[in-house]
N, C-alpha and C positions, 0 to 999 in steps of 0.2 A: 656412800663412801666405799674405796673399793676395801678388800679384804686382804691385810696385812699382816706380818709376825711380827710383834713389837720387839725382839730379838737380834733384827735385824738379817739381814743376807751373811751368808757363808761363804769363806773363800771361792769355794766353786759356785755358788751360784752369781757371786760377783763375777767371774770369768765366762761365766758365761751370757749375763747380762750384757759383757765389754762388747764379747763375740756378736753378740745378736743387734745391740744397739749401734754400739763404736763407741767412742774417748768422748768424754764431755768438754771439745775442742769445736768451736768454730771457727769454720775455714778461712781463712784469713786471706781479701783482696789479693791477685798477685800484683806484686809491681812488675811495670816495663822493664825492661834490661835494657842499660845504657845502648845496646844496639838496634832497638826495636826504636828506642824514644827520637834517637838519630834520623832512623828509615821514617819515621814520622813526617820529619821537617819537609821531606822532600814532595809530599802529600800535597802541602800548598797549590794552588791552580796557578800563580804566577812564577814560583820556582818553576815547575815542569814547561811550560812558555819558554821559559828562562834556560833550558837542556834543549830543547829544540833549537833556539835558538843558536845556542854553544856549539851545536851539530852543524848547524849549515854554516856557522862562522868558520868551524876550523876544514870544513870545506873547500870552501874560497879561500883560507889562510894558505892549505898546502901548495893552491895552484898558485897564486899570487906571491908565497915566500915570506907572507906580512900576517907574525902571530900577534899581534898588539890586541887585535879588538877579542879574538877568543879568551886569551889569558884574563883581559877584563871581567868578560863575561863570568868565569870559571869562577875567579877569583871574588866576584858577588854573590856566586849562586854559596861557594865555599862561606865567608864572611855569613850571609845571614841565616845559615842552616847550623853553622856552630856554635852562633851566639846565641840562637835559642836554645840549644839543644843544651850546651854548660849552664845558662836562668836554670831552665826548666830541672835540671838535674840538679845543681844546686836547691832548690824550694826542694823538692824529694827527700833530696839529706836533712833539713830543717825539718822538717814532717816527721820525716820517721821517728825524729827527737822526740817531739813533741805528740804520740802517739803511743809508745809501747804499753803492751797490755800484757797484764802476768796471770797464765794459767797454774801456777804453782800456790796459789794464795790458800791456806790452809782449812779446812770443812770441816766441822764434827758432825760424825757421822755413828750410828749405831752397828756395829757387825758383829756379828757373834756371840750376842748377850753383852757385847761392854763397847764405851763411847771412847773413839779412839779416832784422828784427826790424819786425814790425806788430804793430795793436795785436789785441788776441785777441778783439774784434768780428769783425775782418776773416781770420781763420783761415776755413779750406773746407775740404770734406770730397774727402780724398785728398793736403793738404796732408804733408809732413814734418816733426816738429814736433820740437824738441833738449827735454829735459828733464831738470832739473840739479836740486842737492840745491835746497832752502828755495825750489823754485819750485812754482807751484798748476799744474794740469795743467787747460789751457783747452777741450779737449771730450774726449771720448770715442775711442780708439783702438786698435790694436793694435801692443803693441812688433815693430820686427825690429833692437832691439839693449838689452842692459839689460848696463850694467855694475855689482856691487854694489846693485841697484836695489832700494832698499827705498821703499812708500807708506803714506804715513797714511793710510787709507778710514774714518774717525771717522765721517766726514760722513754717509755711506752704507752703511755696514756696521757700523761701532763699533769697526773693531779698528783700533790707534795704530798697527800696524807690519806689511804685507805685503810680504812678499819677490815681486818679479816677474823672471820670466826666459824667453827665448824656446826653452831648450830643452825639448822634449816630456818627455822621463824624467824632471826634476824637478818637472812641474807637480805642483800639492796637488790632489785629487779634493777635499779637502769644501771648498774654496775656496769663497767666496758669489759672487765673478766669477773668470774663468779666469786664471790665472798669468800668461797674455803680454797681456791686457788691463788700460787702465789708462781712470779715470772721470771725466769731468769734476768740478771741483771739488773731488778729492783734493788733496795735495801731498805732493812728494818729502821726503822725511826722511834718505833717501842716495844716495849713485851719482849715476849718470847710463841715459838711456835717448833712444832715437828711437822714435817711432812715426808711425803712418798714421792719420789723422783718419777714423773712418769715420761719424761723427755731429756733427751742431754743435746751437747752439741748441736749442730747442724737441723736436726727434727725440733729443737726449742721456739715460741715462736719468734726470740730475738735472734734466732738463726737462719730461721727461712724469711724476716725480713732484711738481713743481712745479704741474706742471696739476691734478694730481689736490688742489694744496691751496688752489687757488683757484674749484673748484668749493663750489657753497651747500650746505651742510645743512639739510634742512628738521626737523631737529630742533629744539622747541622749549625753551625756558629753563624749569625747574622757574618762576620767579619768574612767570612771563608765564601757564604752567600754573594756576596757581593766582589769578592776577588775571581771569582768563577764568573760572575759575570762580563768584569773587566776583563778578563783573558780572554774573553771569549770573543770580547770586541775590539781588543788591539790585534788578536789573530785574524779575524776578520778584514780588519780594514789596511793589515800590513799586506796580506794576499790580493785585496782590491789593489792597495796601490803600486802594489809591484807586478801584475797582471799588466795595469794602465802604462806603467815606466816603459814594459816590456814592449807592447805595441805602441807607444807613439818613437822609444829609438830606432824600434825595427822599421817604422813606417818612415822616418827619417833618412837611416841609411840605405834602405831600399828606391826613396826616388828622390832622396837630396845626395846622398854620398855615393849611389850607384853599386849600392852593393851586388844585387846580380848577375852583373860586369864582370863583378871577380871571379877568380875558379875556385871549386870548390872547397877547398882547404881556409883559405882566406873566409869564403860565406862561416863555415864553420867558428872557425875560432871569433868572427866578429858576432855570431849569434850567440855564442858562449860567452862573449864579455859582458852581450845587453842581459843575458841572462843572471849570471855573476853579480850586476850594478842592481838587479833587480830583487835580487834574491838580500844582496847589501841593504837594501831598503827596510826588508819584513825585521834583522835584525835591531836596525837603528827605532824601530818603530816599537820596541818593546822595552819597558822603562829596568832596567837590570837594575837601579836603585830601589824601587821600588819594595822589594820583600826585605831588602838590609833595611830601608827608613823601617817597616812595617816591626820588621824584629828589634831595632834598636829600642823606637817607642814601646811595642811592651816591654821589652826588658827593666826599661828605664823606670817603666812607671811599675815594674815588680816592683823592683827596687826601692823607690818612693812611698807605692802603697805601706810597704812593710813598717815603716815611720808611723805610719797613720793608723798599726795595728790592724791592718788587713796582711793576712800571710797569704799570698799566691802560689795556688801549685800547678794549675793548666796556664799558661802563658796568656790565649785568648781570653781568660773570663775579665782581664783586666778591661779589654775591649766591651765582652758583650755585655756587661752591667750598665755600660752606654745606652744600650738598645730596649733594655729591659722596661717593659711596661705593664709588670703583674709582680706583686711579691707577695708571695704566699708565706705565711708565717706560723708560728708555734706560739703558743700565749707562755707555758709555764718556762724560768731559765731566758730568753729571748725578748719579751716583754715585761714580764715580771721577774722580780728578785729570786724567784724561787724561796721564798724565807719567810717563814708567817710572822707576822707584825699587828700589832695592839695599834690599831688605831684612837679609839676610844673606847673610857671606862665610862658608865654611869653606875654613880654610887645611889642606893636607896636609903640608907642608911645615916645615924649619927656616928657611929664608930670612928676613933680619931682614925687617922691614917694609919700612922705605925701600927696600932693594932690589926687594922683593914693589912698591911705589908705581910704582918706574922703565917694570918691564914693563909696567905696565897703561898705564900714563900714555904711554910711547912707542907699545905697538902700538894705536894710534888715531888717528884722523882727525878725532873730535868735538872741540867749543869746547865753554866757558861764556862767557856773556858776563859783562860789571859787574856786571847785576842776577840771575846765577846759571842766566839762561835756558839751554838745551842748544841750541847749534847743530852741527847734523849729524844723524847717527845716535843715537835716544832711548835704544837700549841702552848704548851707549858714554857717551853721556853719561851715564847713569843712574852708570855705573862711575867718572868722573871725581868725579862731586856726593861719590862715598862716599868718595873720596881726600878733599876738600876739607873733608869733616863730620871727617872723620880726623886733620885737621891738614896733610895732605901738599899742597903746593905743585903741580900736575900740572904747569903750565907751565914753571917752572921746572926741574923733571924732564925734561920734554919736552926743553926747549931744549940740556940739559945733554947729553942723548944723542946721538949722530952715527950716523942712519938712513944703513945700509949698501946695503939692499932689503928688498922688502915686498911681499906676496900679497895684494890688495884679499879683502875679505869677497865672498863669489857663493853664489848658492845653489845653486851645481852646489859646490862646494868646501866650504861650513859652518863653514869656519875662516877668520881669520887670522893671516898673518905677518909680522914684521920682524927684519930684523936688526939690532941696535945697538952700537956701539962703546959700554959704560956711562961713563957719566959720574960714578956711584957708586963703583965697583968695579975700573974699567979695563976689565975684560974685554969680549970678542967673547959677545954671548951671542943665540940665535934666542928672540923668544920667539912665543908662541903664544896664539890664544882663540875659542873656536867651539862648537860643540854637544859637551856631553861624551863623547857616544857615538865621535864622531870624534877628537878629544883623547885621550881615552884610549886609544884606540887606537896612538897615535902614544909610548907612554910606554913605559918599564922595568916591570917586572912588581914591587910595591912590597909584594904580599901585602893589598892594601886595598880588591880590586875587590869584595867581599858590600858591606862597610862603605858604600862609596861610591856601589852601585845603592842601597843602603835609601836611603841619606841624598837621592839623586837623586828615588826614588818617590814621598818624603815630599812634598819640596817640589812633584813634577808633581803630587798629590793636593789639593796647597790650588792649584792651577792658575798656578804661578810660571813663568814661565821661566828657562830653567837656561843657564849659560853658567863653560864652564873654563877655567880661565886652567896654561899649562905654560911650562917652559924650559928652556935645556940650551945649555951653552956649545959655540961651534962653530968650526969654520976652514973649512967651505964657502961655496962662491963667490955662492952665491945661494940664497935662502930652502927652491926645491923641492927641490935638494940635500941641505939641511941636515934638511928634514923626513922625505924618504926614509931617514936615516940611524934614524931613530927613537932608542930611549934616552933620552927626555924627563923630566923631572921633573913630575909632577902634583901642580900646586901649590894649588891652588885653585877648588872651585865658589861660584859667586856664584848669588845666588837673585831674580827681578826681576821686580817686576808694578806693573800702574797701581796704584795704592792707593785704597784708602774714604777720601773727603773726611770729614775727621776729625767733623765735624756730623752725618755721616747716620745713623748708628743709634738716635741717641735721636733725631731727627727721624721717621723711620720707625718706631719705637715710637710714638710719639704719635699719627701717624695710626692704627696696631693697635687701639691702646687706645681709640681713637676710632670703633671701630668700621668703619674703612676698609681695604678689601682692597687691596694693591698688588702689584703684576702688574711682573717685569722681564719688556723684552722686544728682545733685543739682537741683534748679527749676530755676534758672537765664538762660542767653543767652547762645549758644555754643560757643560763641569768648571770653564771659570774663569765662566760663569754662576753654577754651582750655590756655587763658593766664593765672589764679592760676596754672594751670598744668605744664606750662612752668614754671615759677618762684621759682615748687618748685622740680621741676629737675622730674616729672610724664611725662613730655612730649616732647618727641623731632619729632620737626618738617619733619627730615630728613627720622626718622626711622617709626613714626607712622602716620597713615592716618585714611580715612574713619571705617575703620573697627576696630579701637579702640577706637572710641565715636557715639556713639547714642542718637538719642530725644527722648523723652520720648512718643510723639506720634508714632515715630516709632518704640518705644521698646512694645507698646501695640496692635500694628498691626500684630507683628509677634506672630507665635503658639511657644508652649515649645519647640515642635522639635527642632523648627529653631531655636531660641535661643541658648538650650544648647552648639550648636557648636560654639557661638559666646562668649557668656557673659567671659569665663575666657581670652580671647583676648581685652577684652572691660577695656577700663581707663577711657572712662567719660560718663557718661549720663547726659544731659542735659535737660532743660525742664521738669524736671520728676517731676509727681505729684504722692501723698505722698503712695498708695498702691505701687507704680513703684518699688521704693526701695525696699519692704518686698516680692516681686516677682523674684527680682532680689537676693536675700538671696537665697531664696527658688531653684535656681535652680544651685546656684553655690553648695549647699548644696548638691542635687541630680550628681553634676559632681563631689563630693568627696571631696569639701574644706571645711575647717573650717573656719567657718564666722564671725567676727569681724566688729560693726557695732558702729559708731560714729555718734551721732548726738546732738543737743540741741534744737529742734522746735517740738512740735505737731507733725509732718506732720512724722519724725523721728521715732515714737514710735513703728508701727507695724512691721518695722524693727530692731528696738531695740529689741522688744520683740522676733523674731522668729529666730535672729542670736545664734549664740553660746555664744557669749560673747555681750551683749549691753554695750555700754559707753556714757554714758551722760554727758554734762556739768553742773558745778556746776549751775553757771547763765541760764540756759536753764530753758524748762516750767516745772512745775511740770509732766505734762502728760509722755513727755519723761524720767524725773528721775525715776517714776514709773514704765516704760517699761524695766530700764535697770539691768543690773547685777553690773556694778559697776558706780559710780559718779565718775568724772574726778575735784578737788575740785577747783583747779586751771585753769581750763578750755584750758588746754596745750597738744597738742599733743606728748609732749617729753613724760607726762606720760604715755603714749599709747606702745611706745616704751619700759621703764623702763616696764609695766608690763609684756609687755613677757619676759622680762628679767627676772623678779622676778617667771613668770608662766613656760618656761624651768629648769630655775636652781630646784623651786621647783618637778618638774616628774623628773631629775635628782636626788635629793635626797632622793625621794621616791624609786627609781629603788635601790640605795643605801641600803637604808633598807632593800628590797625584797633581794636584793646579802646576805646582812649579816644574815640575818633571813634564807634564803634556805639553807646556805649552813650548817649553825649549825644543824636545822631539817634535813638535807640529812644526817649530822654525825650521829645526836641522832637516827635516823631511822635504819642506817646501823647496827650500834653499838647494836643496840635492836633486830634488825632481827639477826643478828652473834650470838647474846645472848642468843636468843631463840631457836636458831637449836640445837645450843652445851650448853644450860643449863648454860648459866653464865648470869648472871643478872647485869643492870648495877650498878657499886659499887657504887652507892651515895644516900644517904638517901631522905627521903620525904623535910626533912627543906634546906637542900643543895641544891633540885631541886627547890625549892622553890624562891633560892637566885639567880641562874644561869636563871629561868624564866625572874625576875625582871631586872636580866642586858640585856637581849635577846630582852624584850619588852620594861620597862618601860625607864631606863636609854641610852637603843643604840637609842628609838624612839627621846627621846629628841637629842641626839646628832648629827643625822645626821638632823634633824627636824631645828639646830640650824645652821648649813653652811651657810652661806652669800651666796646672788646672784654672779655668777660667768659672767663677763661683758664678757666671752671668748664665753657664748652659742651664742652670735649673731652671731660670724661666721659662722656658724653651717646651715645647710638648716631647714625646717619646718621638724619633724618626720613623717614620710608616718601614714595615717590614719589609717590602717589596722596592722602598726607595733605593733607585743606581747610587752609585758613590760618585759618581760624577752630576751632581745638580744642576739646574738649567744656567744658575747662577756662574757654576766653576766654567762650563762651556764658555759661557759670552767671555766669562774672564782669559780663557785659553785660547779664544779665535781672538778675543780684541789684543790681547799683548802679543799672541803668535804674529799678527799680523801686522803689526809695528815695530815687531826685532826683524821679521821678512823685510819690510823695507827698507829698514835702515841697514839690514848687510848686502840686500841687493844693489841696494842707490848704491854703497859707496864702491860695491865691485866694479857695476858696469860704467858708473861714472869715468871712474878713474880707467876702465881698459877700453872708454869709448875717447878720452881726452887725452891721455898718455900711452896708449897703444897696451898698457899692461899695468904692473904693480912694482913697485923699485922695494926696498924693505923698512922705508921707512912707513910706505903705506901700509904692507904684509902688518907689518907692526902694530901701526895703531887701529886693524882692521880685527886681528887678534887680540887686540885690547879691549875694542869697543865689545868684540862679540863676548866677553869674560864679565866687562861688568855691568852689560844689559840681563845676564843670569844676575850678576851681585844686587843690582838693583831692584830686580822682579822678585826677589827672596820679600822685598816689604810690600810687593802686591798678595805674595802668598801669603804671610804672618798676618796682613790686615783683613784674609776674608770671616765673613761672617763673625766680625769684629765691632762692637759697640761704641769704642773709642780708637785715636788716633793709633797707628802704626810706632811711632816714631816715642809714645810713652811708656809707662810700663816698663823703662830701664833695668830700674832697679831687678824687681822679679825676672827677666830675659836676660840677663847677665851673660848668660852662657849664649845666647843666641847673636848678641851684638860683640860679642868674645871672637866668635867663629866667622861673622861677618865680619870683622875686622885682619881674620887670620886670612881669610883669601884677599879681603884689600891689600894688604900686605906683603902676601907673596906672589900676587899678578905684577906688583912694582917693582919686587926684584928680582923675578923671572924674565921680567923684559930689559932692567938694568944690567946686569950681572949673567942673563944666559946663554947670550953670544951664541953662538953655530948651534950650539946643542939644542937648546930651542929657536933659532931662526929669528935674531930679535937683536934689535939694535936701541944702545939709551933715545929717550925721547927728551924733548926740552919740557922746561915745566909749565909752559903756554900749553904745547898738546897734551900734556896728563889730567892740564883741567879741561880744557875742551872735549877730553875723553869720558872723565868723570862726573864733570858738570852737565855735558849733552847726554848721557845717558841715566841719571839720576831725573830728566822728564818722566820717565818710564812711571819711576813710583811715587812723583810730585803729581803727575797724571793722575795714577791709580787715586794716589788718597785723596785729589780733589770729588774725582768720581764716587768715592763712599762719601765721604763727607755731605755731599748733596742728596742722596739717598737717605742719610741716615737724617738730613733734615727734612726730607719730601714726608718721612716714615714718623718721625714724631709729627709732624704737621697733621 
């Protein structure tokens, strides 16, 4: 113990403590500023596409006079860089609510011979610091007095109850911090204690693990992975085909049109148009809907999640809990209640009950309050709750009995005592309650000690804590008296552990089944690890051994090598203190998984931060809600589940939108390259493309953006990490429909300009009609991929999706009745709106015959 004034520090040497340490403030994450969070969006691999793009559009807009398709573009890139940017800054605001932490919270503190109360900013390292039950312990110290001192270390270790005391012979060796040290941001659960501040702020260790969770990971988003790759391949393949355009017009004009006949001026401006029609190509070949569907869906499903008690604060993680196939977990707070609980009494005894109630209820010091909370010591309380499940009154018990004396619980002693005048009974009676080893020892020899070690083993096996309750009427003067005398009655072990939050095993089943590995990894014992694991179906005895749980001293003894080959085999870590976790991230990270990381403690955070997805609970420290990506609001693991639900369904609707979006730009592309060889242009004007943009992007984005979670993705395995977002499946679906709306608007151009020398407007018409609701019909080829059941059911829930298909059915019929010159459109008769409607509605009677058959070959 180091060497102190029990006096405490003096104004000046508190200042100069401040001076040499600093403020016992930790540094608090910065947040983005609205204009960083903005310069974000733009980050995207398909937005920046999407500027390039905008570039060579307004290019060709100035030569040509025609600003229609830049403005589009602008106005996409705009639309879905401020929709996220308003989500994302909104959740921020909701956060910070739900977040504030007060450095003014008051400390008694000893300075200059007398015990006087600042606020726990202003604590110094060397201060003296008083520390009383249901108080938070403001930095990091070493006791030189613990009376009864028990600490909650949830926050930083996981365990709900460490006993601290300053004598050497009772320190614990497997302690995760030493017995006479206590940690910033625990708090007292019982007793009393003084310590010596040897750390404040920032140098604590809930400070320097706070740093480590406000450092960046340069890991990327599965989501952002695979959008970088699509860019990379629409950029690709729009420079091949505008490369190709280039040299088959120039090879055209050059020995079909005679271009080198002309003079020079002419060669020019005619190589600048194939250029221009070329360069027109790489933009149409880039899906400008694409990052608005991408931002609407998460917005959407922020918004949604937030119902389901998931709060989202990074836009993406609603996506990448899709992807996730590792969830590393915390046991205390996350899995269990954080709350000691009686599960069973065994009585040895005749003693009626009420009497058996008296003793429990008088030798204690714990409350309950109105709403049932345990004030004091969690195991006592735990013992009062099982009175009160019981029927038994504790308080009035309590009050009825006349406390003679009493031996405080210590962890040099393991017991305690009182004496009571009964209030039941009349009599003088000592009673007793402490670790049974030591109890029993104090007792009459009953012939019950085999019976009562099984029955003790059992319960250390499932990792209970055990606690005995004895009595024995007395006429000594005071409690050590009456204990000395021995002759007790062994009346009773009680059996008491945090318990499985009643949701988590079939929550954790679900992820199993879903193909997701979960990983506990806590700072409690390996027995009550290995029994949460059992209890919540993570652990079978039969099938798992050594090699899929590890200490945390032994997970820090081995190199990465070693490691990598173990950690995705591993389901518990035990003992692990708080870097252990964010290491153990880190390497499942480098074996190719996607990491998912639960926590609610401090210790939690630089895990939280470096996983793919952090989850925080709501009740958890601030530290950890600021490491994570999403708040858990209800502090349930079922929401963990529900979000991958909601984070697959969403990359499925997104794949959706890329299906219905390629395969229109694969037609418009074709359709434009056919056009361009053979000099037909495509037949629809600037305001018509205009409208067919808006159903492409604005209206299919919301629709397929709007699909309810589909509870069918859990069956499903994790998607391989390296999987394109285009699967082999969405291709065939994109070349087969591509190439069935190519023929259908090629047949009916060259028909009609091979049989009628051209197009009159009633053909324009119904040529701009078919090409609108070959898009409205193919929306049910995209809604039904990777679909179990029929397209056309599921109303009720897609409300909004057959809302919005209904709105462009709608407004394609009276853009063509009603828009006259402005749109180039004449009424049609009501024989050609069905022959319009009816022949293009094969598209998705096609499609669904096609899964339909599939989905019987696949149950077959």
């Amino acid at each position: 113990m180091k060497p102190y004034d029990p006096q405490g520090l003096t104004p000046d040497e508190v200042a100069e403590s401040r001076q040499r340490h600093g403020e016992n403030v930790i540094t608090p994450p910065k947040d983005d500023s609205a204009w960083k969070l903005f310069i974000e969006k733009f980050k995207d691999p398909i937005i920046r596409i999407l500027l390039v793009a905008a570039v060579l559009s307004l290019v060709i807009a100035f030569i040509e006079k025609e600003f229609l398709e830049p403005i589009g573009i602008i106005c996409a890139i705009i639309l879905a860089t401020c929709v996220g940017f308003v989500f994302e800054w909104d959740a921020m605001r909701r956060f910070r609510r739900l977040n504030q932490v007060n450095d003014d919270t008051p400390v008694k503190v000893m300075r200059s011979g007398a015990v006087c109360e600042v606020p726990r900013r202003e604590v110094v390292v060397g201060d003296l610091v008083c520390i009383e039950n249901g108080e938070t312990v403001p930095a990091d110290g070493e006791l030189v007095e613990a009376v009864s001192l028990s600490i909650n270390e949830s926050t930083l270790t996981g365990e709900p109850e460490v006993a601290k005391t300053v004598a050497e012979e009772h320190f614990d060796p497997e302690a995760t911090y030493p017995s006479n040290v206590v940690m910033r941001g625990t708090t007292v659960v019982d007793g009393y204690g003084m310590m010596v501040v040897t750390a404040v702020g920032d140098a604590t260790e809930a400070g320097r693990v706070t740093e480590q969770a406000t450092v960046e990971s340069d890991e990327q988003t599965p989501l952002n992975r695979q959008l970088t790759r699509l860019s990379r391949m629409i950029g690709r393949v729009g420079i091949v085909l505008s490369v190709v355009i280039f040299g088959a017009m120039l090879l055209k004009a050059i020995f079909i049109g005679g271009l080198l006949e002309e003079d020079w001026l002419r060669i020019v401006q005619q190589v600048l148009h194939i250029f221009m029609v070329s360069v027109a190509l790489i933009v149409m070949a880039v899906p400008e809907g694409l990052p608005m569907s991408i931002t609407l869906s998460l917005a959407m499903s922020m918004r949604r999640m937030l119902k389901t008690n998931n709060l989202v604060r990074r836009m993406h993680a609603c996506e990448t809990m899709g992807a996730v196939t590792v969830i590393c977990t915390d046991k205390t707070g996350t899995l269990t209640q954080n709350k000691m609980h009686v599960n069973e009494v065994v009585r040895y005894d005749a003693l009626p009950l009420h009497d058996f109630a008296e003793i429990v209820a008088a030798n204690s010091t714990a409350f309950l309050d109105a709403e049932g909370r345990i004030i004091g010591n969690p195991t006592e309380g735990a013992l009062l709750e099982w009175l009160r499940r019981g029927g038994e009154d504790y308080a009035a018990l309590r009050e009825g009995a006349e406390i003679e004396d009493r031996l405080t619980f210590t962890t040099e002693r393991k017991y305690m005592a009182t004496i009571i005048r009964s209030g039941v009974s009349g009599r003088r009676i000592l009673c007793v309650k402490g670790a049974p080893e030591i109890v029993r020892a104090m007792c009459a020899d009953d012939g019950r000690g085999a019976e009562i070690g099984e029955r003790l083993l059992a319960f250390q096996n499932r990792a209970m804590r055990t606690l005995a309750v004895a009595w024995a009427e007395t006429e000594a003067g005071d409690c050590e008296t009456a204990v000395r005398a021995g002759g007790l009655h062994f009346a009773a072990v009680a059996a008491i552990s945090d318990p499985v939050r009643g949701d988590v095993p079939a929550a954790v089943k679900a992820c199993l089944d879903a193909g997701i590995a979960v990983k506990i990894v806590t700072g409690d014992t390996p027995a009550t690890a290995r029994e949460i694991a059992r209890q919540i179906g993570l652990w079978d005895d039969a099938a798992d051994g050594e090699r899929n749980h590890m200490t945390g001293t032994e997970f820090a003894a081995m190199s990465d090598e070693e490691l990598l080959g173990r950690v995705q085999g591993l389901k518990i870590m035990s003992r692990a203190r708080p870097l252990d976790k964010q290491r153990l991230v880190r390497l499942l990270q480098q074996c190719g998984e996607v990491v998912a990381v639960t926590g609610d403690g401090t210790n939690d955070a630089p895990a939280l931060n470096f996983a793919n997805v952090g989850l925080s609970m709501g009740t958890g420290t601030s530290v950890a809600k600021d490491a994570s990506d999403i708040t858990l609001l209800d502090d349930s693991f079922t929401s963990i589940a529900t979000a991958v639900m909601w984070g697959r369904s969403l990359y499925r609707n997104i794949q959706r939108f890329v299906l219905f979006q390629l395969t229109i730009n694969f037609a418009a592309i074709v359709v434009c390259f056919v056009g361009a060889i053979f000099g037909t242009d495509l037949p629809l004007t600037v305001v018509q493309i205009l409208w067919v943009n808006i159903i492409m992007d604005t209206f299919a984005a919301m629709a397929m953006a709007s699909l309810p979670p589909n509870p069918e993705v859990m069956l499903d395995k994790p998607r391989p990490r390296d999987e394109f977002i285009i699967t082999r499946a969405m291709a065939r679906t994109i070349f087969t429909c591509g190439i069935v709306v190519v023929a259908v608007l090629l047949g009916m151009m060259f028909w009609w300009t091979a049989t009628a020398g051209g197009m009159n407007e009633v053909q324009l018409t119904l040529f701009f009609s078919v090409f609108v609701f070959l898009q409205f019909w193919n929306m049910f080829n995209a809604k039904g991929f990777e679909t179990k059941h029929s397209v056309f059911t599921c109303v009720r829930g897609c409300r909004e999706f057959f809302l919005i298909l209904l709105a462009i059915g709608i407004g394609q019929v009276l853009i063509v009745e009603v828009g006259g010159e402005v749109f180039r459109t004449v009424p049609l008769a009501w024989r050609q709106w069905a022959w319009v409607i009816g022949g293009t509605s094969l598209i998705a009677v096609g499609g669904e015959l096609v899964r339909a058959v599939r989905r019987r070959v696949g149950r077959s």
